[in-house]
C-alpha atoms as an extended CHARMM CRD file, in Angstrom:
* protein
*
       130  EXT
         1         1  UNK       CA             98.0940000000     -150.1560000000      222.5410000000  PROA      1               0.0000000000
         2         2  UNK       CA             98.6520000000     -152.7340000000      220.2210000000  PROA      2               0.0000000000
         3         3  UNK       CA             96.7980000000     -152.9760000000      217.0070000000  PROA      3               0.0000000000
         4         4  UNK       CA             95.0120000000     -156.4680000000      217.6310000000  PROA      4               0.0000000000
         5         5  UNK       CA             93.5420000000     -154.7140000000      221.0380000000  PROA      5               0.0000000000
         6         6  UNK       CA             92.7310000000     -151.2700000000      219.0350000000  PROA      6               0.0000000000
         7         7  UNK       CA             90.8430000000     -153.6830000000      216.6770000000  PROA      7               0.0000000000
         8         8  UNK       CA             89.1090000000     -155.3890000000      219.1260000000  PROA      8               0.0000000000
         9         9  UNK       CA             88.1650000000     -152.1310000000      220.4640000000  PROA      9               0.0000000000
        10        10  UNK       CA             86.5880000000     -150.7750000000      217.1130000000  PROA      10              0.0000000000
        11        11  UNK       CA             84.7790000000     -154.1710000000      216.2140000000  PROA      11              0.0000000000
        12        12  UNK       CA             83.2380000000     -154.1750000000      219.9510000000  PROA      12              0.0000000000
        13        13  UNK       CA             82.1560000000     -150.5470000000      219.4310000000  PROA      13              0.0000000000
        14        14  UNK       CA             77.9030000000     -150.4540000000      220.1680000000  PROA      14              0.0000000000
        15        15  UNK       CA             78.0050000000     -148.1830000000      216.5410000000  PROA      15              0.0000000000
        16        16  UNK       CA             79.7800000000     -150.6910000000      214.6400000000  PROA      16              0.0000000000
        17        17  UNK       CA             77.6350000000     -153.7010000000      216.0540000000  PROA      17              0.0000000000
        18        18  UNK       CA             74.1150000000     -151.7010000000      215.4960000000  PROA      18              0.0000000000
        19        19  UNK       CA             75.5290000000     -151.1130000000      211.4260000000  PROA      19              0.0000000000
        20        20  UNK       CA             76.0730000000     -155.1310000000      211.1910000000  PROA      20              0.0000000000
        21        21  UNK       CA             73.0070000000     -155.6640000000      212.5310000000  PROA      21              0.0000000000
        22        22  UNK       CA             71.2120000000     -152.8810000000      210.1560000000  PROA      22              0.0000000000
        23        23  UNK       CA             72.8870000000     -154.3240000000      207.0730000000  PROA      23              0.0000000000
        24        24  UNK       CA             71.3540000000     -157.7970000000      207.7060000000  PROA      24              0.0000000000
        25        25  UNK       CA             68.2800000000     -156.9160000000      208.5320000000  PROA      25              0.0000000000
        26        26  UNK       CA             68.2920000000     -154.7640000000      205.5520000000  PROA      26              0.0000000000
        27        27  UNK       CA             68.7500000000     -157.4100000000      203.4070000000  PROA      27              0.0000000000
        28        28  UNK       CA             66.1740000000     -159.8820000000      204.7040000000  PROA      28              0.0000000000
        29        29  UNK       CA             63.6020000000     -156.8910000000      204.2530000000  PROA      29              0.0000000000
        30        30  UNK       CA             65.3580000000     -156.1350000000      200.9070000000  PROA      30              0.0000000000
        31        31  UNK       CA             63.8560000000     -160.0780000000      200.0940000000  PROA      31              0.0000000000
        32        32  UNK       CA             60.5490000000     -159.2090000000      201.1280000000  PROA      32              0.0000000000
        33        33  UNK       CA             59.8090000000     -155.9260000000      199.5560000000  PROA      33              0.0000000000
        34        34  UNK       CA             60.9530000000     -157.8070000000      196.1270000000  PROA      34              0.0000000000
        35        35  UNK       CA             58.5770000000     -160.8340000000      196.7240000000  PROA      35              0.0000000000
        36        36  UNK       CA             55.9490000000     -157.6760000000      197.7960000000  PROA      36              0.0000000000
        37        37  UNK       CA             56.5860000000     -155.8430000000      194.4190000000  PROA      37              0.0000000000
        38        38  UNK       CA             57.3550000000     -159.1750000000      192.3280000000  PROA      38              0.0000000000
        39        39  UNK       CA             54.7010000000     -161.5930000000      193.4400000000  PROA      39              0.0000000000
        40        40  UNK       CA             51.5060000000     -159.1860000000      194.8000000000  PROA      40              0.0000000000
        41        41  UNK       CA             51.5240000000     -155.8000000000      193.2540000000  PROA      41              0.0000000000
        42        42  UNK       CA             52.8960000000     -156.6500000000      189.8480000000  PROA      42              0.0000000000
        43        43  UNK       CA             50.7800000000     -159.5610000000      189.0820000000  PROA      43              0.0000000000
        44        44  UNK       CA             47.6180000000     -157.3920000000      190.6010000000  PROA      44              0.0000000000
        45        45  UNK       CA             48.7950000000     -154.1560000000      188.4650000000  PROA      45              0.0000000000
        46        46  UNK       CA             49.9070000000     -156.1700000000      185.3100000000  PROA      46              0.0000000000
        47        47  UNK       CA             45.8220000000     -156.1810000000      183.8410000000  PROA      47              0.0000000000
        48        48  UNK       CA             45.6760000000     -152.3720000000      184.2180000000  PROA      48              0.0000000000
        49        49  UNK       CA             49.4350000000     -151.9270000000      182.7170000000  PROA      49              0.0000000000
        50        50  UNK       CA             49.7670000000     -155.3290000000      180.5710000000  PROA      50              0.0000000000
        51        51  UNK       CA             53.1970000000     -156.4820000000      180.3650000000  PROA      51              0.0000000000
        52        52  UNK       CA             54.8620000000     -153.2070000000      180.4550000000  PROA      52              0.0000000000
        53        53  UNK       CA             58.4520000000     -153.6630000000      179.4450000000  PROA      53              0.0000000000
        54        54  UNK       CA             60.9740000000     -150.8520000000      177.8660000000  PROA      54              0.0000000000
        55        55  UNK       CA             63.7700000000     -152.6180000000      177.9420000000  PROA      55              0.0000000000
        56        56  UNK       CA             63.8380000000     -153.2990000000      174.4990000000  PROA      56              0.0000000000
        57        57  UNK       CA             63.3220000000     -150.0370000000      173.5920000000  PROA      57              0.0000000000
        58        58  UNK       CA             67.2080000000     -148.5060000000      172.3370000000  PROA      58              0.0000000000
        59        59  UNK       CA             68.3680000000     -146.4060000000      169.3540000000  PROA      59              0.0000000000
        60        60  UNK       CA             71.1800000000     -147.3910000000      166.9530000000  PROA      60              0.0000000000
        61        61  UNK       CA             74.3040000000     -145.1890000000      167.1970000000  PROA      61              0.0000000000
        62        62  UNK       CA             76.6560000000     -146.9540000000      165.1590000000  PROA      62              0.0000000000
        63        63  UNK       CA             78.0900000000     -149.8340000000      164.3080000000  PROA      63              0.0000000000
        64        64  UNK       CA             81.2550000000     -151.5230000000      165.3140000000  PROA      64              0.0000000000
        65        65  UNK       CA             84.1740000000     -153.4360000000      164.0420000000  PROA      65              0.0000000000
        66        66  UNK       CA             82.5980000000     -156.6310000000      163.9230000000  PROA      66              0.0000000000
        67        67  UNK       CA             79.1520000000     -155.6230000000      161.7910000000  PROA      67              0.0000000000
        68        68  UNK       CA             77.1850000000     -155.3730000000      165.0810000000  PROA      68              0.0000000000
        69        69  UNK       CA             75.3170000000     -152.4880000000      166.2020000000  PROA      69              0.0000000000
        70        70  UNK       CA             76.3200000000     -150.2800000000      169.2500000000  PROA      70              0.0000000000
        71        71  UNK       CA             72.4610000000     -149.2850000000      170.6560000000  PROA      71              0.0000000000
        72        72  UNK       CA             71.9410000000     -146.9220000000      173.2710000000  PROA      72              0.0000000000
        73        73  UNK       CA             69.9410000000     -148.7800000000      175.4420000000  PROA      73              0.0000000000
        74        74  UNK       CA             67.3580000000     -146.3560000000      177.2420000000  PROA      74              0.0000000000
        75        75  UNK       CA             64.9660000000     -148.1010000000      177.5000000000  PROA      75              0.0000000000
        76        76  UNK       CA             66.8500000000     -150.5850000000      180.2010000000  PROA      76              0.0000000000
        77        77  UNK       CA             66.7170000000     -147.4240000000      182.3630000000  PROA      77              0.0000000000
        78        78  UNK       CA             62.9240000000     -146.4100000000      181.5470000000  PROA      78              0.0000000000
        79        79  UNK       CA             62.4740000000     -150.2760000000      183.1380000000  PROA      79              0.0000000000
        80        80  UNK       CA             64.7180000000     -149.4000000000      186.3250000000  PROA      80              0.0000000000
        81        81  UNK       CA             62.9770000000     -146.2990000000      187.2830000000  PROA      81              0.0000000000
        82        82  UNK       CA             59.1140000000     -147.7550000000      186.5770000000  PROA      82              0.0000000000
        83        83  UNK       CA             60.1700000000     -150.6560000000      188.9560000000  PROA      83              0.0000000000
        84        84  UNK       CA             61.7350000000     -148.3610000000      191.2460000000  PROA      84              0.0000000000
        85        85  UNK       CA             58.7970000000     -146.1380000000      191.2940000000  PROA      85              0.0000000000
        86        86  UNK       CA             56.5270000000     -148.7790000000      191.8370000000  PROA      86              0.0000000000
        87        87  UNK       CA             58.8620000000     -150.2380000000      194.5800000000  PROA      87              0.0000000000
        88        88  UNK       CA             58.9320000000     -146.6550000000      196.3440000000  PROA      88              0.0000000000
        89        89  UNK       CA             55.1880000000     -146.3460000000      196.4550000000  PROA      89              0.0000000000
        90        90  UNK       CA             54.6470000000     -149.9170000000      197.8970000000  PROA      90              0.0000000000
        91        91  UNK       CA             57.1980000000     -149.1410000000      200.2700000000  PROA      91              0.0000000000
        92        92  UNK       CA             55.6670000000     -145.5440000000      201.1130000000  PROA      92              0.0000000000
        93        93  UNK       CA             51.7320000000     -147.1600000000      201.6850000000  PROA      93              0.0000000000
        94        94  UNK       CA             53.3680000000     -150.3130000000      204.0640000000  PROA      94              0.0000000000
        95        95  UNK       CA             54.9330000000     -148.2020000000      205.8820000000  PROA      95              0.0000000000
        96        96  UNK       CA             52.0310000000     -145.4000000000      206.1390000000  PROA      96              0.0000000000
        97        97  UNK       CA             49.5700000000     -148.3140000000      207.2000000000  PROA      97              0.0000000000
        98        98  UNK       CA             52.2410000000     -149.7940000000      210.1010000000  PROA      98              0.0000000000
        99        99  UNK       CA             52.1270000000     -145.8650000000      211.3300000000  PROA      99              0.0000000000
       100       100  UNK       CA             48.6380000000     -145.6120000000      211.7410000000  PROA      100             0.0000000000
       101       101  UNK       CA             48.3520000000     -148.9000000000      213.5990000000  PROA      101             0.0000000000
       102       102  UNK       CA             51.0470000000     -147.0650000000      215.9690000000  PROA      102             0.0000000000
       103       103  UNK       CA             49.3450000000     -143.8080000000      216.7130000000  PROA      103             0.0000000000
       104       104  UNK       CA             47.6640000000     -144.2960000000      220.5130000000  PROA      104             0.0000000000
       105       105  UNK       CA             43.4970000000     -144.7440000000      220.2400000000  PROA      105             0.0000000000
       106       106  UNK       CA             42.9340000000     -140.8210000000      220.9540000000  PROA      106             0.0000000000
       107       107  UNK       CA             40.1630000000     -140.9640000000      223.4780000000  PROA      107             0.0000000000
       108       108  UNK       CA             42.4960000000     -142.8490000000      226.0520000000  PROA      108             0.0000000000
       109       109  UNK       CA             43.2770000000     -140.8320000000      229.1230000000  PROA      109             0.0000000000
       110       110  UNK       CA             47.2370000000     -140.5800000000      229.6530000000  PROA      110             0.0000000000
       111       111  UNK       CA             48.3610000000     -142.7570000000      232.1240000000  PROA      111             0.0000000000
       112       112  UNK       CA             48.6920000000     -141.9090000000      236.0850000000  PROA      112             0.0000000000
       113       113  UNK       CA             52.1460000000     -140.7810000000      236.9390000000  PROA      113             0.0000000000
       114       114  UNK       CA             54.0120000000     -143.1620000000      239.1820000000  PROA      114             0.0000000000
       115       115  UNK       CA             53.9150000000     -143.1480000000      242.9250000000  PROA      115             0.0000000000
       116       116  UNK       CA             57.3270000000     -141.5860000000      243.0720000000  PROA      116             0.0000000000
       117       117  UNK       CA             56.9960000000     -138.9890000000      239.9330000000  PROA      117             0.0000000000
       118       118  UNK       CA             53.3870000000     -137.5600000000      242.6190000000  PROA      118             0.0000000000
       119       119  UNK       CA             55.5570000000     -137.5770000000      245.6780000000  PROA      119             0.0000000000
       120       120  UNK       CA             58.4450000000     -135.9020000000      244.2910000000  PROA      120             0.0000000000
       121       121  UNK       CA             55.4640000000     -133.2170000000      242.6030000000  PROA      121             0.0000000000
       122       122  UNK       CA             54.4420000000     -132.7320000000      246.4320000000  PROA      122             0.0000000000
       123       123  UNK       CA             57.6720000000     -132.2710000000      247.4590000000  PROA      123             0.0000000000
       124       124  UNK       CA             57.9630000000     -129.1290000000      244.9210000000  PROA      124             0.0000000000
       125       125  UNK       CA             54.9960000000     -127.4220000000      245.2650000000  PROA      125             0.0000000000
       126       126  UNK       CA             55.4820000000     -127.7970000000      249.4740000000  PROA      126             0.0000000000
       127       127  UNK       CA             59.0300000000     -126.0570000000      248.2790000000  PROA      127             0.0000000000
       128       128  UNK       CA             57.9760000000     -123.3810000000      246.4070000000  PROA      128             0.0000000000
       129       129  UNK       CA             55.2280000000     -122.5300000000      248.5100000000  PROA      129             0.0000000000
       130       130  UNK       CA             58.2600000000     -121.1870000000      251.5390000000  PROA      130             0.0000000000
């Protein structure tokens, strides 16, 4: 088998196709969870919050060659994990409300079985009655 052909056979793979197509789709909802976080639940949590931002918050550890000062900047991180936090629990109650307009309405009666799935029931109980 020649390597072009072993190739083709990898790329045309249903596993590697389904990851391609989870990667761009994961990006497109990647945009719209940051216009969710950035443009509806920041601006509606920012009056209870105010403009909460640590990442100027950082501690001097020395200084270096040139005169400037080497800061430990922790306060860069404080801001990634608020916004990730905040990003999680958006995530967590759009996906909560999308499952509960999935569950079935309860009081609905399952459906008939099919003409075939009855017949073929017939046919077993007729069996296991000999």
């Amino acid at each position: 088998m020649s390597l072009a052909s072993e190739f083709k056979e990898f790329a045309m793979k249903g596993s590697v196709i389904d990851l391609a197509v989870g990667v761009v789709i994961g990006g497109a909802f990647g945009k719209i969870v940051a216009s969710l976080v950035g443009d509806v639940i920041m601006p509606a949590l920012s009056p209870i919050l105010g403009s909460v931002n640590f990442t100027d918050l950082a501690v001097r550890i020395a200084t270096n060659a040139a005169g400037k000062p080497v800061l430990l900047k922790y306060g860069a991180f404080l801001q990634t994990i608020f916004e990730f936090v905040v990003i999680a629990a958006s995530i967590f109650i759009v996906i909560k409300a999308i499952n509960r307009l999935k569950r079935p309405v309860p009081n609905t009666p399952p459906p008939a079985p099919a003409r075939t799935e009855s017949l073929l029931q017939e046919i077993r109980d007729l069996l296991a009655k000999r």
